[in-house]
PyMOL Python script that loads the backbone (N, CA, C, O; Angstrom):
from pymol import cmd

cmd.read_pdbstr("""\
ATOM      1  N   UNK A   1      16.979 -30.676  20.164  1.00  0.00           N
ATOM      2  CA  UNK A   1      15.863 -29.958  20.756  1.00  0.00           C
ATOM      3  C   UNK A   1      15.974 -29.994  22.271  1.00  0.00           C
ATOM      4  O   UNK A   1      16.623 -30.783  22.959  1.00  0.00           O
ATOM      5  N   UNK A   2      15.298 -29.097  22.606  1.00  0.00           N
ATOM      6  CA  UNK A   2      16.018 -29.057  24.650  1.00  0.00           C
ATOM      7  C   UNK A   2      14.122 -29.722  24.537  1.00  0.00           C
ATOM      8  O   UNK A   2      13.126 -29.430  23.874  1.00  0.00           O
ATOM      9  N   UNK A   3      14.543 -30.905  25.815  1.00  0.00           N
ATOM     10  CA  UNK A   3      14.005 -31.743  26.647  1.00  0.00           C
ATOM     11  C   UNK A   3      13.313 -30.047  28.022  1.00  0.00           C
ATOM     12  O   UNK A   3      14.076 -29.241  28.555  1.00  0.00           O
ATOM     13  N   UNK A   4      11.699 -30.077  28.176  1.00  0.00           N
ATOM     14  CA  UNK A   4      11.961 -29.504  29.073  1.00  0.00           C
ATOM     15  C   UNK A   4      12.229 -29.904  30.470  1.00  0.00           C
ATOM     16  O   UNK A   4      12.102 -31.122  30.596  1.00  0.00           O
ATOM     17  N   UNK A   5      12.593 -29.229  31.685  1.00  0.00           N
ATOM     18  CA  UNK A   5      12.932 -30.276  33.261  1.00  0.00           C
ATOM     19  C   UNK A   5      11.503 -30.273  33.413  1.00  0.00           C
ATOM     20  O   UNK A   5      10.689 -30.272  32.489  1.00  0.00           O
ATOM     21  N   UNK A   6      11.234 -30.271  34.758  1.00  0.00           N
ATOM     22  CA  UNK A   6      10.320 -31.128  35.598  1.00  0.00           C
ATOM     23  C   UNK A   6       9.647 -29.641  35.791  1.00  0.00           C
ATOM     24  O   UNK A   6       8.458 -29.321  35.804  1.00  0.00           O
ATOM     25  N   UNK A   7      10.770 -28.894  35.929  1.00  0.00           N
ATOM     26  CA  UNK A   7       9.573 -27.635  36.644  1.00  0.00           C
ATOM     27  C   UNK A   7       9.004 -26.858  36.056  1.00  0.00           C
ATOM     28  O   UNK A   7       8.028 -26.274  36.526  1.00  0.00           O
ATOM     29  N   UNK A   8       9.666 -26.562  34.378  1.00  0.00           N
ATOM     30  CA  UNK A   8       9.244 -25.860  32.984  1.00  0.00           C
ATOM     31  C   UNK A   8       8.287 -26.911  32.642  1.00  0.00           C
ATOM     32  O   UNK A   8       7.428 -26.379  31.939  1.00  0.00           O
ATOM     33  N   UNK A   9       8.045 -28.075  32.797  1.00  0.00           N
ATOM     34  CA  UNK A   9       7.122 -28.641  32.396  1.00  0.00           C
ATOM     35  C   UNK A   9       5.597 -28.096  33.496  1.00  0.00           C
ATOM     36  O   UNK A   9       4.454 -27.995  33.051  1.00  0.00           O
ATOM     37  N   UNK A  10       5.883 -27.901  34.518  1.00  0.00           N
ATOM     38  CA  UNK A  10       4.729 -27.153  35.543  1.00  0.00           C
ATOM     39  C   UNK A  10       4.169 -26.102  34.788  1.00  0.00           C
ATOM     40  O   UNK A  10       3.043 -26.163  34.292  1.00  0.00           O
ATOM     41  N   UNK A  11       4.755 -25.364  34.714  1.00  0.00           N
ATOM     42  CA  UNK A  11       4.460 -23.925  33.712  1.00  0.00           C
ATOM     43  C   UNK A  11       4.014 -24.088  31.894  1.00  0.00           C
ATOM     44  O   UNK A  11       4.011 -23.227  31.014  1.00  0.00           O
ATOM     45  N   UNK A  12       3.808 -24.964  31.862  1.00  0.00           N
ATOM     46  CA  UNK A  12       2.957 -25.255  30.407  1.00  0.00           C
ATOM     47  C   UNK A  12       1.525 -25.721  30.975  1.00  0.00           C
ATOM     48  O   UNK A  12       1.267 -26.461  31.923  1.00  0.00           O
ATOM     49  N   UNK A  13       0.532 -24.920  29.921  1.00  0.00           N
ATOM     50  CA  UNK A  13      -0.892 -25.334  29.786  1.00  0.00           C
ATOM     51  C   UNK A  13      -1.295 -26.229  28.720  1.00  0.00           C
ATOM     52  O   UNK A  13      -0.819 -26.129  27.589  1.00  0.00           O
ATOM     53  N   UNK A  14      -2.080 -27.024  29.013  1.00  0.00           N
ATOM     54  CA  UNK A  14      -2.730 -27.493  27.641  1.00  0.00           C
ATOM     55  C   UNK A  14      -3.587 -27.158  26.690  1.00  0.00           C
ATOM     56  O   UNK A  14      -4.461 -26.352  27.011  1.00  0.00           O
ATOM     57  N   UNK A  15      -3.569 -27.635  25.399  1.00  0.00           N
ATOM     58  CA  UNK A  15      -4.664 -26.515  24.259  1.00  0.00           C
ATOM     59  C   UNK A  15      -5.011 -28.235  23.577  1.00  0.00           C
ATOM     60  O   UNK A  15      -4.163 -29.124  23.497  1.00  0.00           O
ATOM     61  N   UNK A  16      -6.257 -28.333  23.213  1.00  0.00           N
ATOM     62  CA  UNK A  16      -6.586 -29.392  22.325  1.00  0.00           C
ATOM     63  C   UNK A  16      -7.240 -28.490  21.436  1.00  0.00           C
ATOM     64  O   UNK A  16      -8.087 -27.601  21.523  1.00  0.00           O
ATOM     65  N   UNK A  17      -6.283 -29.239  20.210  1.00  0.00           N
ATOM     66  CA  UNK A  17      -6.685 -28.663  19.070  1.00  0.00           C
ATOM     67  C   UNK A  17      -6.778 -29.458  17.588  1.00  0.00           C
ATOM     68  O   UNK A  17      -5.949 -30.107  16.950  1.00  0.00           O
ATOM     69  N   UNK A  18      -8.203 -29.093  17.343  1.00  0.00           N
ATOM     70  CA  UNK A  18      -8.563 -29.783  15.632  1.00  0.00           C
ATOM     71  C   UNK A  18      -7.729 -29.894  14.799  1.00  0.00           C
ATOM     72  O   UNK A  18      -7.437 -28.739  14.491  1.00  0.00           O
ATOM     73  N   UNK A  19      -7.209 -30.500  14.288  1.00  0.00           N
ATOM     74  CA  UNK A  19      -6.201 -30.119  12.757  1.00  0.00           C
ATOM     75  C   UNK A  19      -6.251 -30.586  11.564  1.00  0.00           C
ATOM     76  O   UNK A  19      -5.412 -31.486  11.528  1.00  0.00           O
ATOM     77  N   UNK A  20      -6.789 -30.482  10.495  1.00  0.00           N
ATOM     78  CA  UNK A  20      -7.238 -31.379   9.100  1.00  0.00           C
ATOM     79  C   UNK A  20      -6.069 -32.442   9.026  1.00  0.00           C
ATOM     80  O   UNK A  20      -4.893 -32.084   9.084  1.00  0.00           O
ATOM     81  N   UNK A  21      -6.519 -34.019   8.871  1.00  0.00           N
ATOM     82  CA  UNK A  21      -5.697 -34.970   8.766  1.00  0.00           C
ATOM     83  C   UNK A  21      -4.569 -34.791   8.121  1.00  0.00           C
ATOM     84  O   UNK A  21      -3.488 -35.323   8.370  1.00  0.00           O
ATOM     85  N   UNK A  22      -4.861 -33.925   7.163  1.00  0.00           N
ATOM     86  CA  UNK A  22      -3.241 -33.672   6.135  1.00  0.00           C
ATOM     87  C   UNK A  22      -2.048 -32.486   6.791  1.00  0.00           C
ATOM     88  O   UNK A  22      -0.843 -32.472   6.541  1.00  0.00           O
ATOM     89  N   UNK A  23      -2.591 -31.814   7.428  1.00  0.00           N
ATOM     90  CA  UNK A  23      -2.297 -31.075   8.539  1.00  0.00           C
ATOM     91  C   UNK A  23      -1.026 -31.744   9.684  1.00  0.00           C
ATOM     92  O   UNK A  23       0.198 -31.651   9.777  1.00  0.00           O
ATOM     93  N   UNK A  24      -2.134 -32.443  10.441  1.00  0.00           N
ATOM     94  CA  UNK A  24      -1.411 -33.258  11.115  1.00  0.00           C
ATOM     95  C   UNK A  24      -0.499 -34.155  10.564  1.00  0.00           C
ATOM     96  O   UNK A  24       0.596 -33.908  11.069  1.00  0.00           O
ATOM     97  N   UNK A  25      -0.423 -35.026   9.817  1.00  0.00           N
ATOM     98  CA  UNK A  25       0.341 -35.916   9.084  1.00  0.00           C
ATOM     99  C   UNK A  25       1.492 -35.505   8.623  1.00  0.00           C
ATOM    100  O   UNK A  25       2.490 -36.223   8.685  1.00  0.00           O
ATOM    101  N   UNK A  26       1.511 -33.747   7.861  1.00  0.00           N
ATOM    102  CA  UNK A  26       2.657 -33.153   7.355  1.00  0.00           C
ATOM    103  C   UNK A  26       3.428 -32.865   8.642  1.00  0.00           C
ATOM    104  O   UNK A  26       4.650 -32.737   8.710  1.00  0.00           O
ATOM    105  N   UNK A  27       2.469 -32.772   9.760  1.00  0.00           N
ATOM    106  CA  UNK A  27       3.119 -32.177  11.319  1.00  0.00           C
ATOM    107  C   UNK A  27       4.132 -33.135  11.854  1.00  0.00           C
ATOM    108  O   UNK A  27       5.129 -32.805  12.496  1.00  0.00           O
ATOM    109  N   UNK A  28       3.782 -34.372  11.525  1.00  0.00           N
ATOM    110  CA  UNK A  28       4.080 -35.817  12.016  1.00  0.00           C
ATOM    111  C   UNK A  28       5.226 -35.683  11.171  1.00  0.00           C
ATOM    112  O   UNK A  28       6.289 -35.237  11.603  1.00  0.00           O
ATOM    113  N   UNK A  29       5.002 -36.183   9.548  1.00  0.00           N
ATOM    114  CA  UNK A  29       6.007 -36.336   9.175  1.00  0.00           C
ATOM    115  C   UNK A  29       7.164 -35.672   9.027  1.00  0.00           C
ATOM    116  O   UNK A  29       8.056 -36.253   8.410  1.00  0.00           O
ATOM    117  N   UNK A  30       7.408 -34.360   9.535  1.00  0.00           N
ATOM    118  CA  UNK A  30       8.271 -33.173   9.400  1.00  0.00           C
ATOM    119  C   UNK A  30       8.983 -33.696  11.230  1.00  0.00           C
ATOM    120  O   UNK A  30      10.175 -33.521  11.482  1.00  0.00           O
ATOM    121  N   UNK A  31       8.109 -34.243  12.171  1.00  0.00           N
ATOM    122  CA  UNK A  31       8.723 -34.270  13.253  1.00  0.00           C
ATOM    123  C   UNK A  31      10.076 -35.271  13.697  1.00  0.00           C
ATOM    124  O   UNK A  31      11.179 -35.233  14.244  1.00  0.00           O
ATOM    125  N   UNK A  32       8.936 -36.339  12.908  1.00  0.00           N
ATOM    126  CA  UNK A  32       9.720 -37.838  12.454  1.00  0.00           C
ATOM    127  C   UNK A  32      11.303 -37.049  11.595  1.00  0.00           C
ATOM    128  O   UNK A  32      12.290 -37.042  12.330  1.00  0.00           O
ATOM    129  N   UNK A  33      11.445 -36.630  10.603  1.00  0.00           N
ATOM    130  CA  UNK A  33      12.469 -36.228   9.776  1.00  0.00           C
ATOM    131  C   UNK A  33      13.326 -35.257  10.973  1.00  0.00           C
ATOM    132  O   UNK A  33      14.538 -35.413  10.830  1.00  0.00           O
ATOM    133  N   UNK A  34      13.131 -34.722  11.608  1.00  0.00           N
ATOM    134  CA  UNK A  34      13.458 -33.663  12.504  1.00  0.00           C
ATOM    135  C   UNK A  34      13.665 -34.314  14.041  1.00  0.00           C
ATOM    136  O   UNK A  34      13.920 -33.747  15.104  1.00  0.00           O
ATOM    137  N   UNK A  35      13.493 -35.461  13.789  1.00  0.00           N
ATOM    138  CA  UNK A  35      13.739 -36.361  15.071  1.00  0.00           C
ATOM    139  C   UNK A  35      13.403 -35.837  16.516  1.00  0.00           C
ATOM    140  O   UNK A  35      14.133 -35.863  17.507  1.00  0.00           O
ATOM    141  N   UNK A  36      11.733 -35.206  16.359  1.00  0.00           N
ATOM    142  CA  UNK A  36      11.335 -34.416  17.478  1.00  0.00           C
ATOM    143  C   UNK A  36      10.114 -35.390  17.639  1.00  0.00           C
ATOM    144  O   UNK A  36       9.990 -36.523  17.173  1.00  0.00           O
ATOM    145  N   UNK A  37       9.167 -34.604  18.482  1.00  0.00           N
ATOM    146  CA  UNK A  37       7.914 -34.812  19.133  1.00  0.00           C
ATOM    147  C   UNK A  37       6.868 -33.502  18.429  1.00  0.00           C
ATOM    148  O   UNK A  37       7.173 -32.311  18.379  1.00  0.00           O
ATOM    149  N   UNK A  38       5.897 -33.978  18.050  1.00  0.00           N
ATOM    150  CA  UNK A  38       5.122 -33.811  17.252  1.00  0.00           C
ATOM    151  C   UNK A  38       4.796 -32.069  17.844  1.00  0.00           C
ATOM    152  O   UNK A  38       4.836 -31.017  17.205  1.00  0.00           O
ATOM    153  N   UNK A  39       4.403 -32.381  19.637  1.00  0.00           N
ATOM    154  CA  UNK A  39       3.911 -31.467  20.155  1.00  0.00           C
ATOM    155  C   UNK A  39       4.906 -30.255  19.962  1.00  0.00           C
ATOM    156  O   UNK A  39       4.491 -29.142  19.639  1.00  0.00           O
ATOM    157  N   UNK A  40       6.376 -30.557  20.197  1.00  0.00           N
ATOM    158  CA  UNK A  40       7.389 -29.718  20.305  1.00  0.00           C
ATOM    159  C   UNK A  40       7.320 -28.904  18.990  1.00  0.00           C
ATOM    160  O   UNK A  40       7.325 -27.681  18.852  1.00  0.00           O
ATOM    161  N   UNK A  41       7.258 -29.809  18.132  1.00  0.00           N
ATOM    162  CA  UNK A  41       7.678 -29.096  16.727  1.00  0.00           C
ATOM    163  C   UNK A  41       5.898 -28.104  16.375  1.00  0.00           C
ATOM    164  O   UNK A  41       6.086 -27.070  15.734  1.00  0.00           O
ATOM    165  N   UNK A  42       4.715 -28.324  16.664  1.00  0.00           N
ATOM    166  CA  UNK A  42       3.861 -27.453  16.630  1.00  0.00           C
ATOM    167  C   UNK A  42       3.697 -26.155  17.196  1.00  0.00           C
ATOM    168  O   UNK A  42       3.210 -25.154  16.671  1.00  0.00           O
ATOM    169  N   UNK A  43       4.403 -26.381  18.902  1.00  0.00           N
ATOM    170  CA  UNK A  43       4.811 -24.952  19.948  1.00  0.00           C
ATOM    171  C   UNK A  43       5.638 -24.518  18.938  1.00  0.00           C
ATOM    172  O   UNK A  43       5.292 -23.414  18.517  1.00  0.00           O
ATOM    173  N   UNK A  44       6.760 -25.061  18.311  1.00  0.00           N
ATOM    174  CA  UNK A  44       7.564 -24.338  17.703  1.00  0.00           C
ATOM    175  C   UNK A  44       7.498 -23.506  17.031  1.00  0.00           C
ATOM    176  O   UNK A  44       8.121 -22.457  17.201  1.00  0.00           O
ATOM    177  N   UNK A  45       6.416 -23.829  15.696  1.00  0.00           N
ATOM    178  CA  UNK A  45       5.894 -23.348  14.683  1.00  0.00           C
ATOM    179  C   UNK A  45       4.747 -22.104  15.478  1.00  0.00           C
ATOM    180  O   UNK A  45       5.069 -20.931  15.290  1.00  0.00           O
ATOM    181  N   UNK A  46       3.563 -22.344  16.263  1.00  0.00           N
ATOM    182  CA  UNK A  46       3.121 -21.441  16.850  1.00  0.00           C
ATOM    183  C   UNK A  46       3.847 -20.308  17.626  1.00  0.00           C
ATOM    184  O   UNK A  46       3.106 -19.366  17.908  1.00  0.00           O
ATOM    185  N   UNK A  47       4.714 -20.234  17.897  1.00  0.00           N
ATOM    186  CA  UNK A  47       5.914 -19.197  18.308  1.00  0.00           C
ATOM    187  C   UNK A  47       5.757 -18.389  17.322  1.00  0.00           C
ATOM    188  O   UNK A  47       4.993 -17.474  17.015  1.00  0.00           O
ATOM    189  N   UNK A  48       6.834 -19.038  16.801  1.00  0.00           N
ATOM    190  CA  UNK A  48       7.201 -18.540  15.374  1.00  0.00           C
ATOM    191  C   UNK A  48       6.057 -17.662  14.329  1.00  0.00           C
ATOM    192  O   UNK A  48       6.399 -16.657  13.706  1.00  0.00           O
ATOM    193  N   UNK A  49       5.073 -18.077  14.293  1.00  0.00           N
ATOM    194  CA  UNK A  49       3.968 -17.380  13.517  1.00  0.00           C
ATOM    195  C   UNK A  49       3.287 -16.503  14.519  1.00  0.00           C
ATOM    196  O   UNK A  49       2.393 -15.777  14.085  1.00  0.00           O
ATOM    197  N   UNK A  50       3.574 -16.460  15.798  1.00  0.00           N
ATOM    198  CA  UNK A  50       3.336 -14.989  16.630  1.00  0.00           C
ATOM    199  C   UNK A  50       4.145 -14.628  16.873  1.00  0.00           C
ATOM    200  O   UNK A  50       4.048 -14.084  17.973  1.00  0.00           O
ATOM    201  N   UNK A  51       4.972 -14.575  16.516  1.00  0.00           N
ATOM    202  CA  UNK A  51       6.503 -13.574  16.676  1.00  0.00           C
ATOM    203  C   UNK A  51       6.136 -12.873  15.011  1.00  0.00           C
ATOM    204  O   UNK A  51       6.050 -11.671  14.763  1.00  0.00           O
ATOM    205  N   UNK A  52       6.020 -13.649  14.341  1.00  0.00           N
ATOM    206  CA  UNK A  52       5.913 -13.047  12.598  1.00  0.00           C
ATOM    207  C   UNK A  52       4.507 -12.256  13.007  1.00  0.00           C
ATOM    208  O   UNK A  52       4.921 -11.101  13.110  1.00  0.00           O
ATOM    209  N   UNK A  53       3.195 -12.215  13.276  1.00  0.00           N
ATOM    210  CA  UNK A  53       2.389 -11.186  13.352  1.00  0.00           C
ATOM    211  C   UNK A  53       2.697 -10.275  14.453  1.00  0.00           C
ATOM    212  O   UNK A  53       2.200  -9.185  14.173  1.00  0.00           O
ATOM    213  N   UNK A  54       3.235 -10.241  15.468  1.00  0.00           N
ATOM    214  CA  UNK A  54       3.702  -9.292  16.277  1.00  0.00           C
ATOM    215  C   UNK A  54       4.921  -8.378  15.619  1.00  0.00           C
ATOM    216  O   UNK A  54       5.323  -7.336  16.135  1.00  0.00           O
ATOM    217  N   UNK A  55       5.482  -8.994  14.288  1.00  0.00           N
ATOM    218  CA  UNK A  55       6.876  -7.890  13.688  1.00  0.00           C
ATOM    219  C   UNK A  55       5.807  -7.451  12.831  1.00  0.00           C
ATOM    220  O   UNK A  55       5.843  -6.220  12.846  1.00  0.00           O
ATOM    221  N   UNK A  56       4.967  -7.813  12.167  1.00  0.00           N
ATOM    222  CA  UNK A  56       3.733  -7.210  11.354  1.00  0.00           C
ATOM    223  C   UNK A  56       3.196  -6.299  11.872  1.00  0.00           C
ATOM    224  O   UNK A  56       2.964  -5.452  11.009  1.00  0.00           O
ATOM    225  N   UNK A  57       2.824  -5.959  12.934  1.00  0.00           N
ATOM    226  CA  UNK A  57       1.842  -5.237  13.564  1.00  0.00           C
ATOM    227  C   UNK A  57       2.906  -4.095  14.190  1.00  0.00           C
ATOM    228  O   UNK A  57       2.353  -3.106  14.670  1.00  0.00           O
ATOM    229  N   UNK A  58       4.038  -4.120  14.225  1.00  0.00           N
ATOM    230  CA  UNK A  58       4.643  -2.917  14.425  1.00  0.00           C
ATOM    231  C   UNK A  58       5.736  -2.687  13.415  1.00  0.00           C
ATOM    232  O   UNK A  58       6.572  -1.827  13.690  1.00  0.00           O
ATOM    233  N   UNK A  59       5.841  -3.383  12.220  1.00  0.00           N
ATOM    234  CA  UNK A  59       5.937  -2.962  11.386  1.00  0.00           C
ATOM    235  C   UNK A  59       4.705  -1.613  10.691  1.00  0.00           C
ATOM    236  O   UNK A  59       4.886  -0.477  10.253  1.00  0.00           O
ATOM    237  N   UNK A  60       3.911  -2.169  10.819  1.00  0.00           N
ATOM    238  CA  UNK A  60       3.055  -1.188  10.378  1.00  0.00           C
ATOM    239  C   UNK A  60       2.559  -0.010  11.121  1.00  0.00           C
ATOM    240  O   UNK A  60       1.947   0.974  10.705  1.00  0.00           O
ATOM    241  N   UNK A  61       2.987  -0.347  12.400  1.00  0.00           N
ATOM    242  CA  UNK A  61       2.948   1.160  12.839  1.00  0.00           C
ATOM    243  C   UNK A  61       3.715   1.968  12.877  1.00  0.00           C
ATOM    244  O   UNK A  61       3.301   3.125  12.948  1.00  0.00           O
ATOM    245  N   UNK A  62       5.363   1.683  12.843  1.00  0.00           N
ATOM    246  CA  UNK A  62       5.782   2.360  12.030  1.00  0.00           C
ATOM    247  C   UNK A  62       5.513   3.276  10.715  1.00  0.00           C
ATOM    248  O   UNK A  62       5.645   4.496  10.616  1.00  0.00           O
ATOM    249  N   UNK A  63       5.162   2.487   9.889  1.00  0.00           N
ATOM    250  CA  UNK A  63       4.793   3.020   8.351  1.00  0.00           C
ATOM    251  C   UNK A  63       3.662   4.322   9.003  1.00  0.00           C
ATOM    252  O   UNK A  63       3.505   5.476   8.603  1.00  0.00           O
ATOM    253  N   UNK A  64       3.210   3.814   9.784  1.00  0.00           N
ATOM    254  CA  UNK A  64       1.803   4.706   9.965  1.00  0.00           C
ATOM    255  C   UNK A  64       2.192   6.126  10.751  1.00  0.00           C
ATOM    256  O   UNK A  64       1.706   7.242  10.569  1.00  0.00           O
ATOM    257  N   UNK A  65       3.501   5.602  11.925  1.00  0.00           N
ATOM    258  CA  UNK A  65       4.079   7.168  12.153  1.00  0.00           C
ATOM    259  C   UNK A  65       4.948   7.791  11.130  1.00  0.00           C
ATOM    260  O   UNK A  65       4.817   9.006  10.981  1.00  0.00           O
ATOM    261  N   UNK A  66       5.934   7.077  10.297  1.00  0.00           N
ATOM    262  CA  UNK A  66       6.278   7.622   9.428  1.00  0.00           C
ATOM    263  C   UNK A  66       5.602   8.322   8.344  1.00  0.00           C
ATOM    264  O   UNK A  66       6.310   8.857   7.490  1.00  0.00           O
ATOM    265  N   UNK A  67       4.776   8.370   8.285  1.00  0.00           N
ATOM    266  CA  UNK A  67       3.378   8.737   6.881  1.00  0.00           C
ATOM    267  C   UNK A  67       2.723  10.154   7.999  1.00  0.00           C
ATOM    268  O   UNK A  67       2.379  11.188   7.427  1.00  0.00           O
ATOM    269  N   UNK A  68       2.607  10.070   9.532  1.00  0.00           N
ATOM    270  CA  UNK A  68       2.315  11.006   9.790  1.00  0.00           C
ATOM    271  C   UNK A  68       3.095  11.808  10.029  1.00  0.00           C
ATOM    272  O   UNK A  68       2.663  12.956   9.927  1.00  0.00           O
ATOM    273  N   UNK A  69       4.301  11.689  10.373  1.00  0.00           N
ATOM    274  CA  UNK A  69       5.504  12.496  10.684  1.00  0.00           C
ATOM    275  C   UNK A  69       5.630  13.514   8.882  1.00  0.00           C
ATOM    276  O   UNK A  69       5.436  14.689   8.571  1.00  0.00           O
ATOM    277  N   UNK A  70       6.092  12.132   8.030  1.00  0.00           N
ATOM    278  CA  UNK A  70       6.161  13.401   6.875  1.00  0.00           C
ATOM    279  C   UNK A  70       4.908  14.226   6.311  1.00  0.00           C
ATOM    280  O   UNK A  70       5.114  14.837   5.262  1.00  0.00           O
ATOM    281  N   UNK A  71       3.932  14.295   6.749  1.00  0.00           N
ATOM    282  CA  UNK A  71       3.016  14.490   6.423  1.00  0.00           C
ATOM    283  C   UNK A  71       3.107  15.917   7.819  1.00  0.00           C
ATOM    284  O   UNK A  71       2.556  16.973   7.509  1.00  0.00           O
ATOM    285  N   UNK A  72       3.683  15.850   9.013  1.00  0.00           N
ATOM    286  CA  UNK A  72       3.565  17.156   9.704  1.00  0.00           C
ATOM    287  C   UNK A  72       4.695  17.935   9.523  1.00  0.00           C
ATOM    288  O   UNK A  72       4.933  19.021  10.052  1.00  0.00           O
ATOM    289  N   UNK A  73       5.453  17.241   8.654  1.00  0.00           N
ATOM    290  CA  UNK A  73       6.857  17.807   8.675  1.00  0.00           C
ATOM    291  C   UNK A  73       6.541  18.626   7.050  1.00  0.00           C
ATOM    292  O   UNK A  73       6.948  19.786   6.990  1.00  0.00           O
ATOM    293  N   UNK A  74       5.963  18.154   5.992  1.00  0.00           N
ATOM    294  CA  UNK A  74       5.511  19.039   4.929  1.00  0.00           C
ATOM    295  C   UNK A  74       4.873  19.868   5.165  1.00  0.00           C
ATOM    296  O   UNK A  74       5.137  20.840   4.457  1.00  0.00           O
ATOM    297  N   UNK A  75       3.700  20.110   6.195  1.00  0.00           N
ATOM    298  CA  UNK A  75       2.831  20.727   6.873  1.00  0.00           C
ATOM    299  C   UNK A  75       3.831  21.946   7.181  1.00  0.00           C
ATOM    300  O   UNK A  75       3.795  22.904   6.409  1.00  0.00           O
ATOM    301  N   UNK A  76       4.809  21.967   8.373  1.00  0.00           N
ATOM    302  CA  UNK A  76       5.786  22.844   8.733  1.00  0.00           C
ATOM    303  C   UNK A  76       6.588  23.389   7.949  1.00  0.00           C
ATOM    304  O   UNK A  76       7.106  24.493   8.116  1.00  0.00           O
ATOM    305  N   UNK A  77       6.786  22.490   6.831  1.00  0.00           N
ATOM    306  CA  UNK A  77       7.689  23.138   5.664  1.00  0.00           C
ATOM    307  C   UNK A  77       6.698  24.439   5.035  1.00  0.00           C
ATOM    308  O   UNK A  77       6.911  25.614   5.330  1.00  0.00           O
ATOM    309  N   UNK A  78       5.886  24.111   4.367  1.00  0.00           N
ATOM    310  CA  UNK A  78       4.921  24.941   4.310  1.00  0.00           C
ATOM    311  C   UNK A  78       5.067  25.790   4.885  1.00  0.00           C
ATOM    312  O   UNK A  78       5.590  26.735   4.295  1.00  0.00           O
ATOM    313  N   UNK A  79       4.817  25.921   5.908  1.00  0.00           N
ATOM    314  CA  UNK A  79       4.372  27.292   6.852  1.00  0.00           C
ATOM    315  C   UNK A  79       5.562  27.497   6.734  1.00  0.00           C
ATOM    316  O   UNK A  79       5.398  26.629   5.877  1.00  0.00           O
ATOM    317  N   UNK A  80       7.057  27.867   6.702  1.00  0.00           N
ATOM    318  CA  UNK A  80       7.979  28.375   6.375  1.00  0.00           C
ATOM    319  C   UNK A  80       8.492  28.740   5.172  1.00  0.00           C
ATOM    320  O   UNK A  80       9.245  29.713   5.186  1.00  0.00           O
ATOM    321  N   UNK A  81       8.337  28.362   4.436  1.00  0.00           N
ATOM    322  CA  UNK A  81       8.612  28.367   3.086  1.00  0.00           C
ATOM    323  C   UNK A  81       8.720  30.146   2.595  1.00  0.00           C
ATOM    324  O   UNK A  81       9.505  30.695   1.821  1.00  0.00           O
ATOM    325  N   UNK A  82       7.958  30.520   3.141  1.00  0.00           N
ATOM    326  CA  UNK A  82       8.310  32.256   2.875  1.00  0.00           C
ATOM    327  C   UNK A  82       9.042  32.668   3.882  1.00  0.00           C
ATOM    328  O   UNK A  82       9.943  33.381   3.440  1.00  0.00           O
ATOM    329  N   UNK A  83       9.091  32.560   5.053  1.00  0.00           N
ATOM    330  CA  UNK A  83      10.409  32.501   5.515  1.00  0.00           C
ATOM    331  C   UNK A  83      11.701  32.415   5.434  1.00  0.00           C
ATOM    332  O   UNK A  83      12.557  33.152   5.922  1.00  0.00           O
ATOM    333  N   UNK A  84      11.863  30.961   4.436  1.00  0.00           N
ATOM    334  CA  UNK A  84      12.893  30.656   4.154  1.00  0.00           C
ATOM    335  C   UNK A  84      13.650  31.401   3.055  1.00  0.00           C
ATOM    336  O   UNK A  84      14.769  31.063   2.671  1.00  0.00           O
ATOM    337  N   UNK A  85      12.969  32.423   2.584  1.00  0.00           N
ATOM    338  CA  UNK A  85      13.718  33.043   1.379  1.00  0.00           C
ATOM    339  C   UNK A  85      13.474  34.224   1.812  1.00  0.00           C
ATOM    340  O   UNK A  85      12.918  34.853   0.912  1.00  0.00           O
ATOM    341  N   UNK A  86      13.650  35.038   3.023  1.00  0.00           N
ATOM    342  CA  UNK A  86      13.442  36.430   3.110  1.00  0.00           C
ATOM    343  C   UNK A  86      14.800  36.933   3.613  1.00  0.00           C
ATOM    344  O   UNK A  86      15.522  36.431   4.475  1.00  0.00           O
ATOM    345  N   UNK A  87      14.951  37.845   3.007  1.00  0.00           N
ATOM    346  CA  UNK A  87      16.668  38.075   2.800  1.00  0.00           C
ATOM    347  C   UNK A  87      17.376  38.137   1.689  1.00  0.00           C
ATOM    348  O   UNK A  87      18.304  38.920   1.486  1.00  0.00           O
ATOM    349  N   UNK A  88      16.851  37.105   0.750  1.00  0.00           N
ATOM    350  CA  UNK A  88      17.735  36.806  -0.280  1.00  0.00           C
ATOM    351  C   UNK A  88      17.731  37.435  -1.237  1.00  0.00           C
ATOM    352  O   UNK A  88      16.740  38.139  -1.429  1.00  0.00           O
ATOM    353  N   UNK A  89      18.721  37.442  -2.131  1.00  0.00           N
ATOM    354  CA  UNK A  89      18.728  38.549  -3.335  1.00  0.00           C
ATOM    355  C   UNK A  89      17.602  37.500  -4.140  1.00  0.00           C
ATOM    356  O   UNK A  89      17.777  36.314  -3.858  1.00  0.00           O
ATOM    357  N   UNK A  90      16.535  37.772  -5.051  1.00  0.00           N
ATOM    358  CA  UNK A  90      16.245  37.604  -6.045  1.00  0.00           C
ATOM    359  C   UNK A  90      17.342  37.623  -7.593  1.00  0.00           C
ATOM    360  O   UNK A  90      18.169  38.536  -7.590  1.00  0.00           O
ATOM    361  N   UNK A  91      17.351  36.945  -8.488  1.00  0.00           N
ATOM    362  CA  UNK A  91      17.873  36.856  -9.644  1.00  0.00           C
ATOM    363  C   UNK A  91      17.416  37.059 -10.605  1.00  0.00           C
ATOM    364  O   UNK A  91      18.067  36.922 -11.640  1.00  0.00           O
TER     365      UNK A  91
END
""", "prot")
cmd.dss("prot")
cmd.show_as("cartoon", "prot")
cmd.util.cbc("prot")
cmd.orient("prot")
């Protein structure tokens, strides 16, 4: 795990925060096994679970332009659609 220096340590704020005893304890004991610091391995995990709702949240906006895109692009099909066959021999 990177140690931070002296001056990355300037640039951190503090957060006190509640955590159900079993909570903490699994926090502890996962740090202990992982041969970290309790605090390190919680920033870690908090990263990590806002990096995962930030790929969520534009994951889904995606979906949401894609759903409107085909949805203007059937729209346009439509409106061509007699277009698209003028010329052609019938069978």
């Amino acid at each position: 795990m990177h140690t931070p220096t002296h001056k990355e340590k300037k640039a951190f704020s503090s957060l006190n925060l509640r955590l159900p005893k079993d909570l903490l304890q699994q926090l502890r004991d996962v740090s202990r096994e992982k041969d970290t610091k309790a605090t390190t391995l919680a920033r870690k995990f908090l990263l990590e679970g806002l990096e995962k709702i930030r790929q969520e949240e534009l994951r889904q906006k995606l979906v949401e332009s894609y759903q409107y895109l085909a949805k203007e692009n059937a729209q346009l099909l439509g409106e061509f659609s007699g277009v698209d066959l003028e010329g052609w021999e019938k069978e």
